[in-house]
C-alpha positions in Angstrom: 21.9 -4.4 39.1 19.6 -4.1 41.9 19.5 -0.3 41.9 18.7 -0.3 37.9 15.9 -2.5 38.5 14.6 0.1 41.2 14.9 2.5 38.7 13.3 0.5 36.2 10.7 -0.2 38.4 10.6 3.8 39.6 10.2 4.8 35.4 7.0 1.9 35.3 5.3 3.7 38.1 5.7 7.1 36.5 4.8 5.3 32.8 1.6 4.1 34.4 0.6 7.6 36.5 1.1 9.2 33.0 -1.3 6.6 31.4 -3.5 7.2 34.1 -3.5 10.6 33.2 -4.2 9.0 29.2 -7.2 7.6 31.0 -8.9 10.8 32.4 -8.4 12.2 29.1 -10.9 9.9 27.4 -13.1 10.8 29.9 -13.2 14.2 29.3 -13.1 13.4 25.5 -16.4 11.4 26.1 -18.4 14.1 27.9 -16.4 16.7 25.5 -17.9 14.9 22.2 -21.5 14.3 24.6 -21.9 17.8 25.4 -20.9 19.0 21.8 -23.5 16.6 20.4 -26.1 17.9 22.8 -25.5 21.4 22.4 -25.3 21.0 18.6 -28.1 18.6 17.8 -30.8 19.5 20.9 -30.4 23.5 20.9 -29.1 23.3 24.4 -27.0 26.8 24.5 -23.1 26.5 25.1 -21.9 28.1 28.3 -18.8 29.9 29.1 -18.2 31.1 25.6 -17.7 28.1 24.0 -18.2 27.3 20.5 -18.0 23.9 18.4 -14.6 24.7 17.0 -13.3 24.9 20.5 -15.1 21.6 21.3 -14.1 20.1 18.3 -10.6 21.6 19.0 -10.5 19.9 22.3 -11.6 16.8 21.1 -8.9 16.4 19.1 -6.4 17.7 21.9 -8.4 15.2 24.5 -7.4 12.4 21.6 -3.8 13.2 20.5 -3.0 13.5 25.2 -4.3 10.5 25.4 -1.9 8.2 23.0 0.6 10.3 24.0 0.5 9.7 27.6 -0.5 5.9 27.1 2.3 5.1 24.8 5.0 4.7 26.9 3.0 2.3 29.4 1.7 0.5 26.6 5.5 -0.6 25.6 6.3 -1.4 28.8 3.2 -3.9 29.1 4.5 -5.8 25.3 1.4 -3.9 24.3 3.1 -2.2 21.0 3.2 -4.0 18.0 5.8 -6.4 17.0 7.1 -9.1 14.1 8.1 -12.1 16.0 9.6 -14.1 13.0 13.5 -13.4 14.4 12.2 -13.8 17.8 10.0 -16.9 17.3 11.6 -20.4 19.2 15.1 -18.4 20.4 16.1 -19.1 24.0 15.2 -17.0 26.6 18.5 -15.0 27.1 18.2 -14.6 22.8 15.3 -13.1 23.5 16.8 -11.0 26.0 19.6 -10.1 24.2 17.4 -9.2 21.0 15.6 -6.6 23.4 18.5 -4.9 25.0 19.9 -3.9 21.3 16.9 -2.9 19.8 16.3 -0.7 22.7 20.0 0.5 22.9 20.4 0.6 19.1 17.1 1.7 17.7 14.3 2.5 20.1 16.3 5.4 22.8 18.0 6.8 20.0 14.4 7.3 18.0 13.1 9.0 21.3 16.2 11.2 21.8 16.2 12.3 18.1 12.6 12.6 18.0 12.3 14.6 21.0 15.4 16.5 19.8 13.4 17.5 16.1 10.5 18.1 17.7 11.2 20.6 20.6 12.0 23.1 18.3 8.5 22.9 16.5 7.3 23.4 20.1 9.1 26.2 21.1 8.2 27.7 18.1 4.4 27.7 18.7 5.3 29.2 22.1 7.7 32.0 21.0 5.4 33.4 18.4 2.0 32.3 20.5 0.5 30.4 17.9 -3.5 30.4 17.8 -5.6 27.9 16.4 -5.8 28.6 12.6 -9.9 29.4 13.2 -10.4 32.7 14.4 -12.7 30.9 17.4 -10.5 27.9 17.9 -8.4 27.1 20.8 -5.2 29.5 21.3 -1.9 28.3 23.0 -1.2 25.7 20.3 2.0 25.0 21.2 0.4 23.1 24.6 -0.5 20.2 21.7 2.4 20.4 20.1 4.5 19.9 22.9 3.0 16.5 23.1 5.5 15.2 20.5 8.2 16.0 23.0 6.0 14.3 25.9 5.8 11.4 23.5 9.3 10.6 22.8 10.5 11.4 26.4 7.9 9.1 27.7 8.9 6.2 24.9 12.4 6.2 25.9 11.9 6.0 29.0 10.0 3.2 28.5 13.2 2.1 26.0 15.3 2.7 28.8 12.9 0.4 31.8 12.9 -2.6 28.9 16.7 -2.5 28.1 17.1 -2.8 32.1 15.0 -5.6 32.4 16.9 -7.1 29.5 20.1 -6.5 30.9 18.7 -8.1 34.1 17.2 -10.6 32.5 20.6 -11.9 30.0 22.7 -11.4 33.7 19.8 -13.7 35.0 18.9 -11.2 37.4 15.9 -10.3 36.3 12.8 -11.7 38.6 10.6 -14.3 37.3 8.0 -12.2 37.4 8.6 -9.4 35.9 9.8 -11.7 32.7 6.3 -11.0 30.7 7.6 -7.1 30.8 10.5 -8.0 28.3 10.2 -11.1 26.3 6.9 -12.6 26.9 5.4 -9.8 24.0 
């Protein structure tokens, strides 16, 4: 149990970098959409050939990285959404328990098959080099639509850390504080 919690704890560090990564894309976003607005509104001419379909383009790419590399962090941290009315006044070890199967019987197998569905819609924008569908847009399109892929792989990991924790947790293994990152949503 001891070396699943490492790697539990080894898959929360590389959650969070990745959501750190999230981070730094809302940054760009921001001075993205500033600099776009400036250009556009105040007559201040774009540099380095861009256009506003490419910074509109990247806005949207900026937006779409930076749920998909916060997601997984965000389940980790009981940050997601969730119905507590079968949850609501069970023990601590039903809690535990209810966790570890909807991890194990709904959430990993959504990330596997999504990932699985999705590569290929990846690979294809790669194979055949698809462009932006504006003549002036961003090319390489297959770079956004890879973050599907990223998205699933980084939710079940996240699946995988919380049915850990779970597992820790209904064994009684689980440290006390790390309790809030399973059943404490």
């Amino acid at each position: 149990m001891t070396l699943a919690l490492r790697l539990s704890r080894l898959i929360d560090r590389l959650l969070a970098f990745f959501a750190a990564l999230g981070g730094w894309c809302i940054v760009a976003l921001t001075l993205v959409v500033c600099y776009d607005v400036v250009t556009r509104y105040f007559g201040v001419p774009k540099i380095f050939g861009l256009t506003s379909t490419i910074l509109q383009e990247g806005e949207y790419w900026l937006h779409s990285y930076a749920i998909v590399l916060a997601v997984g962090a965000a389940y980790i941290r009981q940050q997601h959404v969730r119905i507590d009315l079968i949850r609501e006044g069970r023990t601590d070890k039903t809690k535990y328990w209810i966790e570890a199967i909807g991890c194990a019987v709904m959430l990993i197998p959504y990330a596997i098959l999504g990932a699985w569905l999705s590569y290929p819609y990846a690979y294809r924008a790669f194979s055949i080099g698809e462009g932006s569908r504006s003549g002036n847009g961003i090319d390489q399109v297959w770079v956004l639509k890879s973050g599907l892929v990223i998205l699933f792989v980084l939710i079940g990991l996240a699946g995988l850390s919380v049915f850990i924790k779970a597992v820790a947790g209904i064994a009684g293994r689980l440290p006390q504080s790390q309790r809030h990152e399973v059943i404490d949503g």
